[in-house]
C-alpha positions as CSV (number, residue, x, y, z in Angstrom):
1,X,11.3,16.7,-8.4
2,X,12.4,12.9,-8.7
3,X,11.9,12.7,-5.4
4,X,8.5,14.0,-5.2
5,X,7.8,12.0,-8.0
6,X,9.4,8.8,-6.4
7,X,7.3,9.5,-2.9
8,X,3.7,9.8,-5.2
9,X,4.7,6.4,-6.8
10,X,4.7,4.9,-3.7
11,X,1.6,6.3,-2.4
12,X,-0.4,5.4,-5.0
13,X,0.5,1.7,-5.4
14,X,0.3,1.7,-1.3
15,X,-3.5,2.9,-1.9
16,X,-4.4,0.2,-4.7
17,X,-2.7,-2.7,-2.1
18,X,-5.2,-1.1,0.7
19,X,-8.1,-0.9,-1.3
20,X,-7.6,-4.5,-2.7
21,X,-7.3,-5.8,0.6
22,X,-10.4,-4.1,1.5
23,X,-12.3,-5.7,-1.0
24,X,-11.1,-9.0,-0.4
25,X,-12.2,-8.5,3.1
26,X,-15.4,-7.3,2.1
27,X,-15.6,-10.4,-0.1
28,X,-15.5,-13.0,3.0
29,X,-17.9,-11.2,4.8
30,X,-20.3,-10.8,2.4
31,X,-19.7,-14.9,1.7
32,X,-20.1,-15.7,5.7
33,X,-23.3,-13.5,6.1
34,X,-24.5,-15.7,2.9
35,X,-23.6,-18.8,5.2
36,X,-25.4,-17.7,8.2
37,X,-28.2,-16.7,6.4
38,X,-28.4,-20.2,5.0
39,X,-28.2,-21.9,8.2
40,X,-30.4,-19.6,10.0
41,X,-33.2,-20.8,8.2
């Protein structure tokens, strides 16, 4: 059981590091199609 419980713990923060990541990513993109969009025009 602890180590069940030991192995979700883990999963979970590994999820919220991935998904954190991702949003940061998604944040620079979203700022460099901003900048192209500027100097496209």
């Amino acid at each position: 059981m602890l180590l069940l419980a030991g192995f979700a713990a883990s999963f979970l923060s590994a999820c919220n590091t991935v998904e954190g990541a991702g949003r940061d990513i998604q944040g620079a993109g979203d700022r460099l199609e901003d900048s192209a969009q500027r100097n496209r025009n």
